[in-house]
C-alpha positions as CSV (number, residue, x, y, z in Angstrom):
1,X,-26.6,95.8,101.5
2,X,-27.7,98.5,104.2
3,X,-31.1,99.6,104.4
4,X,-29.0,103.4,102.9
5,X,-27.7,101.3,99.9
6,X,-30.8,99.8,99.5
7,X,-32.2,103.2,98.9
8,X,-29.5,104.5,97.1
9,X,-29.9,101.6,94.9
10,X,-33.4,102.0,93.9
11,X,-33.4,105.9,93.4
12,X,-30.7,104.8,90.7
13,X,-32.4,102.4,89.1
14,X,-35.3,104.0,89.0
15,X,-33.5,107.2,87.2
16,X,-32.3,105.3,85.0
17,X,-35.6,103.6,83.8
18,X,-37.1,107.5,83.6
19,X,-34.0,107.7,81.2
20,X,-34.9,104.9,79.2
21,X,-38.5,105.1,79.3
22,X,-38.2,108.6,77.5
23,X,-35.3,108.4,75.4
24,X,-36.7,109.9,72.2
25,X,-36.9,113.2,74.0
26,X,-33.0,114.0,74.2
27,X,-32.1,111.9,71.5
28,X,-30.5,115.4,69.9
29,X,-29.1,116.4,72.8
30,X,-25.4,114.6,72.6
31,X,-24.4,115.4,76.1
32,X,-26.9,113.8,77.8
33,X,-27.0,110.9,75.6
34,X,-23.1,110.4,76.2
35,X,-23.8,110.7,80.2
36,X,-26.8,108.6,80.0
37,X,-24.3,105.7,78.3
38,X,-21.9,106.2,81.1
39,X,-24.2,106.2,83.6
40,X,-26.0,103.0,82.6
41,X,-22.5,101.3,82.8
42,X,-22.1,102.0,85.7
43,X,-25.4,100.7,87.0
44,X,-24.3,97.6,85.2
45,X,-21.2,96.8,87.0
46,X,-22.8,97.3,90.6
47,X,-26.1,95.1,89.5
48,X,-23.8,92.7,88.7
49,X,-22.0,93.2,92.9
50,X,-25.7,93.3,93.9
51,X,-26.5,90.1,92.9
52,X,-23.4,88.4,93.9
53,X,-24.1,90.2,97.4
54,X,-27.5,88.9,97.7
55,X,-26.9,85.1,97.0
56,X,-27.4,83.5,100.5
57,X,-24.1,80.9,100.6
58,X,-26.9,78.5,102.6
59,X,-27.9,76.5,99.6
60,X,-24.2,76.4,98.6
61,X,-23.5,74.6,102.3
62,X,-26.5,72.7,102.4
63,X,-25.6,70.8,98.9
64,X,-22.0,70.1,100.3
65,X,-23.0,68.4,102.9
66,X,-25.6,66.0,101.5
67,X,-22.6,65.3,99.0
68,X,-20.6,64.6,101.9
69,X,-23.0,62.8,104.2
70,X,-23.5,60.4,101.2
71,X,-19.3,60.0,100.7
72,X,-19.1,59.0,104.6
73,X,-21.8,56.7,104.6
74,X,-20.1,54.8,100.8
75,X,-16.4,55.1,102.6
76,X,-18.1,53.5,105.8
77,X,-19.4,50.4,103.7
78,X,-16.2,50.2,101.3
79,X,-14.0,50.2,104.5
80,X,-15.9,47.5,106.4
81,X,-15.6,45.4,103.2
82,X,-12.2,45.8,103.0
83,X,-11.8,45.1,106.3
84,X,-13.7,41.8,106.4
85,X,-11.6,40.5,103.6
86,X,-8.6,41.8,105.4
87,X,-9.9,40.1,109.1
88,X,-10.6,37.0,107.1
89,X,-7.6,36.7,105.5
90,X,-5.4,37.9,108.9
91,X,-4.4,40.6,107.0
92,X,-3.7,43.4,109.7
93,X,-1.9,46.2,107.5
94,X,-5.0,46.0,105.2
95,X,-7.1,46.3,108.2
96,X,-5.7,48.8,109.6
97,X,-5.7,51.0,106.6
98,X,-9.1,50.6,105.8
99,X,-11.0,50.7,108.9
100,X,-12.7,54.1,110.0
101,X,-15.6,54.2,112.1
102,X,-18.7,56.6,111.5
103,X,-17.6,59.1,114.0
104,X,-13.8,58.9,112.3
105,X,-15.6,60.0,109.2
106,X,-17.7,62.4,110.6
107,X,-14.6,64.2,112.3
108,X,-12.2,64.7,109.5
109,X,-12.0,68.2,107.2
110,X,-13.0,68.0,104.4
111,X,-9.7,67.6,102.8
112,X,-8.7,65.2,105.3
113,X,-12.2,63.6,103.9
114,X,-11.1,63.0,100.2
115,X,-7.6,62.2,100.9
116,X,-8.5,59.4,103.4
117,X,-11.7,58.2,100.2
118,X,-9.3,58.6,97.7
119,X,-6.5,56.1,99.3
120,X,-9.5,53.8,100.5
121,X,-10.2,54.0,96.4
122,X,-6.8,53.2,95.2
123,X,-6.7,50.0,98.2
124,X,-9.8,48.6,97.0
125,X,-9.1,49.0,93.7
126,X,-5.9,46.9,94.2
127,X,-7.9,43.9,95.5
128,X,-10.9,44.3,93.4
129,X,-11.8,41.0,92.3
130,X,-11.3,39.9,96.1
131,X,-14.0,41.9,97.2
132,X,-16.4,40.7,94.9
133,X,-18.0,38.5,97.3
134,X,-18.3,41.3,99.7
135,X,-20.4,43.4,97.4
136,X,-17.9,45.4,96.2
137,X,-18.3,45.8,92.4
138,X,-16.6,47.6,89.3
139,X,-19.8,49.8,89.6
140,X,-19.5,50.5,93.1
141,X,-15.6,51.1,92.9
142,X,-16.6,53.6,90.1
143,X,-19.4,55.0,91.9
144,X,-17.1,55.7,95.0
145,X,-14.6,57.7,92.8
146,X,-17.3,59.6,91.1
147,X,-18.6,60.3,94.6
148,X,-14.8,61.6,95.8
149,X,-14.5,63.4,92.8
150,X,-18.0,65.3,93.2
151,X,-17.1,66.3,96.6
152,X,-13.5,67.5,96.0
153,X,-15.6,69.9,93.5
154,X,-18.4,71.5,95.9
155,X,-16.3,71.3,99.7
156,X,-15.2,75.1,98.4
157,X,-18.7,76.4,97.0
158,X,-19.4,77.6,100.4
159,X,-16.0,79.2,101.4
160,X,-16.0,80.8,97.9
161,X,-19.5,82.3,97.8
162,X,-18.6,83.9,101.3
163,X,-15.5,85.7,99.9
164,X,-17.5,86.4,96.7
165,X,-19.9,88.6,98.8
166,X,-17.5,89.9,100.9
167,X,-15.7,91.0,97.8
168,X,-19.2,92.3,96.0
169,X,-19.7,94.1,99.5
170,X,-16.5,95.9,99.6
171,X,-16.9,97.1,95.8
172,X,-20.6,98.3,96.0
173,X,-19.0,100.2,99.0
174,X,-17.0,102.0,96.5
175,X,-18.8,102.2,93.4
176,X,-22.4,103.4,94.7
177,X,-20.5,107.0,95.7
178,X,-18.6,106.7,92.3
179,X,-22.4,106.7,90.5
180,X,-24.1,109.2,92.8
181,X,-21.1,111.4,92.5
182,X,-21.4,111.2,88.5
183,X,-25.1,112.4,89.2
184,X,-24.5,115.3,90.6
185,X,-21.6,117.0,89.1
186,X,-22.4,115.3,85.6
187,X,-25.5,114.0,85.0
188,X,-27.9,116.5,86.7
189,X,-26.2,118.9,85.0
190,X,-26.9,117.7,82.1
191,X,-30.1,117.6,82.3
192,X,-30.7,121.4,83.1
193,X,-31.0,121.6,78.9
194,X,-34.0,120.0,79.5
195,X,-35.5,122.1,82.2
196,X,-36.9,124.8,79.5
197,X,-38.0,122.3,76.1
198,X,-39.6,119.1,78.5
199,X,-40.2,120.9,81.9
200,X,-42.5,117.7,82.7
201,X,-39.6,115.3,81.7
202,X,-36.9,117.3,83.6
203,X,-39.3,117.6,86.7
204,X,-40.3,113.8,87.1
205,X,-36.3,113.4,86.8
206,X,-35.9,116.0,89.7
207,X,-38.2,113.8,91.8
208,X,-36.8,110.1,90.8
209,X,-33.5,111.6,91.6
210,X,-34.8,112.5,95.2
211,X,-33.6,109.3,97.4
212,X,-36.7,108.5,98.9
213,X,-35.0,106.8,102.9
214,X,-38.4,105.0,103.8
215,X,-39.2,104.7,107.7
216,X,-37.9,102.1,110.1
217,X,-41.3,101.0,110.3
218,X,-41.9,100.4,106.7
219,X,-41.2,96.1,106.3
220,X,-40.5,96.1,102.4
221,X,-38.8,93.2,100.1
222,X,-36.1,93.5,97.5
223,X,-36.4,91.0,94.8
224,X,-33.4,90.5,92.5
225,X,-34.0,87.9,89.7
226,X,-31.4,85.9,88.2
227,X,-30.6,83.0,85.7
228,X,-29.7,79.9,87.4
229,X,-26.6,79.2,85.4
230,X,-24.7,81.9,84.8
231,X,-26.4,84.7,87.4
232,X,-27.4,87.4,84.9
233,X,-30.7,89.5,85.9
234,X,-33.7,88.0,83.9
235,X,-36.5,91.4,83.1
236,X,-39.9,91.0,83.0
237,X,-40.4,88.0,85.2
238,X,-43.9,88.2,86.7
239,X,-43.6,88.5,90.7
240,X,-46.8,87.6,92.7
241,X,-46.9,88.0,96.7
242,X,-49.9,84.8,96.8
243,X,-52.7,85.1,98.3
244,X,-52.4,89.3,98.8
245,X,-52.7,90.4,95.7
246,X,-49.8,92.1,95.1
247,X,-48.3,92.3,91.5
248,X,-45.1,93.4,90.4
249,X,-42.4,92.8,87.3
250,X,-39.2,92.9,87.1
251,X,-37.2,95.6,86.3
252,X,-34.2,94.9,83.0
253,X,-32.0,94.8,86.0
254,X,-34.0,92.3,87.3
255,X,-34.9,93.9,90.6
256,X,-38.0,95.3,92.5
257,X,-39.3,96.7,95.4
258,X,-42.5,95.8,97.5
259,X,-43.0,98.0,100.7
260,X,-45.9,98.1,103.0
261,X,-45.4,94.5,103.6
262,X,-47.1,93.1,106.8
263,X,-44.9,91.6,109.3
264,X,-44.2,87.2,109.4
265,X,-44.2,84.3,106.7
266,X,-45.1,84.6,103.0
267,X,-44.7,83.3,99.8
268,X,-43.6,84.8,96.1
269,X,-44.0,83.2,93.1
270,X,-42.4,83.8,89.9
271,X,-42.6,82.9,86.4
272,X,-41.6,83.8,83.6
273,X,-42.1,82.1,79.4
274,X,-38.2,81.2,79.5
275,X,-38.5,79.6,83.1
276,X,-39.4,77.1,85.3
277,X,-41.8,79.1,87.6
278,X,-40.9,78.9,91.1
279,X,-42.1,79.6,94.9
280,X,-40.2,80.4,97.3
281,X,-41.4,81.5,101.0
282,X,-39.5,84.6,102.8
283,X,-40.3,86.4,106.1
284,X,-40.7,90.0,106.9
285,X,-39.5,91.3,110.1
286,X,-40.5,94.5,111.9
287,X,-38.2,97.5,110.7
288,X,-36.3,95.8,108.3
289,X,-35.8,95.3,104.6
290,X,-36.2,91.7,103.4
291,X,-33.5,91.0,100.0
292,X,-34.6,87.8,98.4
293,X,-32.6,86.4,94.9
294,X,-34.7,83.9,93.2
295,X,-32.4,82.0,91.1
296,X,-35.3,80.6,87.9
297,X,-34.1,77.8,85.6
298,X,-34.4,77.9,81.9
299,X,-37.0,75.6,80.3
């Protein structure tokens, strides 16, 4: 998000919490309550862009290519026993089919990549009990397939968590004016009943509603926290800055703030009863805002 979202973003969220928190004070007041519903929707459906926004696709490439640097490197040992059998038994077609160097391997797409292990597969397969002798085993046939079939599976992680956050981008672009729109010519409104029976109530409102654009020189950290499996915000998980004593917990939409951060390396950890705790390290940099989504696993 832009470091104006960013802002946008937390004003709203931190509305809505004053909302929340103080409920039982416009309970009878059926206008508000109905805006305050509408409004929380939709906070709801540009969390949900938020956190799809903020996943780094890094991880995503990383795992792809340890999954294909191990397929290359069974393909390279499955084609070199094929082609032993084949040199051994003047076999040139087989040879021929089934020999690929490291730097062929290396070289294809990854398409290219499981169409040239999955006919390697099916060739082997066909002279299975040939290449027994050559360490090739039901288990390692198996294995190979499993291997092809893992890959085929993850090559598009990468691609598609890049078009998922250029798709979350676009439609935080359009819905963050949709919400602060519904604040002013609805929601503020609304809230002028209040002004006369909870003057304090309606006057910390008037304040969280104020978008508070922190200076260039301010190094601050977003923290959004989210469920490994399915990516839905997790509240309340404990969020330590180690070793400077800074505190926070998460918000029901899973997110935070920490400003005033000094500039270069640190670590946060977070934990939480449901989930494995985790550390992650993140850097601050001089006139920017740091977004950080620590994915936690359930126990």
């Amino acid at each position: 998000m832009t470091k104006t979202q960013i802002d946008q973003y937390d004003m709203v969220l931190s509305t809505e919490k004053h909302l929340n928190d103080n409920a039982a004070l416009f309970a009878a007041n059926a206008p508000l309550v109905a805006s305050k519903a509408i409004f929380s929707t939709k906070i709801s459906k540009i969390a949900t862009q938020v956190a799809i926004q903020l996943v780094n696709t890094t991880g995503l490439t990383v795992d792809k290519e340890a999954v294909r640097q191990k397929l290359e490197d069974k393909a390279f040992v499955l084609g070199a026993a094929c082609c032993s059998y084949a040199s051994a038994n003047a076999n040139s077609d087989l040879y021929n089919r089934c020999h690929f160097t490291k730097s062929d391997l290396i070289h294809f797409r990854d398409a290219e990549l499981v169409g040239v292990c999955t006919n390697l597969h099916v060739t082997a397969s066909g002279i299975a009990a040939a290449l027994v002798p050559y360490g090739v085993t039901a288990t390692v046939l198996s294995d190979f397939l499993s291997l092809v079939t893992a890959f085929s599976t993850v090559m598009k992680n990468p691609t598609e968590g890049i078009a998922k956050r250029a798709t979350a981008t676009a439609n935080i672009a359009t819905l963050m004016p949709e919400i602060l729109d519904f604040l002013t010519t609805r929601l503020d409104n609304d809230m002028v009943s209040m002004s006369l029976s909870q003057p304090d109530f309606y006057s910390t409102y008037s304040n969280v509603r104020l978008i508070n654009s922190s200076p260039t020189s301010v190094m601050s950290l977003t923290t959004t926290m989210l469920d490994e499996a399915d990516q839905t915000p997790i509240a309340n998980v404990a969020i330590e800055i180690v070793g400077e004593n800074i505190h926070r917990t998460s918000s029901p939409r899973g997110y935070n703030t920490i400003v005033n951060l000094t500039d270069g390396s640190h670590k946060l950890t977070a934990s939480h009863p449901n989930y494995e705790t985790k550390t992650v390290d993140f850097t601050i940099v001089s006139g920017e805002t740091t977004e950080l989504v620590v994915l936690l696993k359930k126990l």
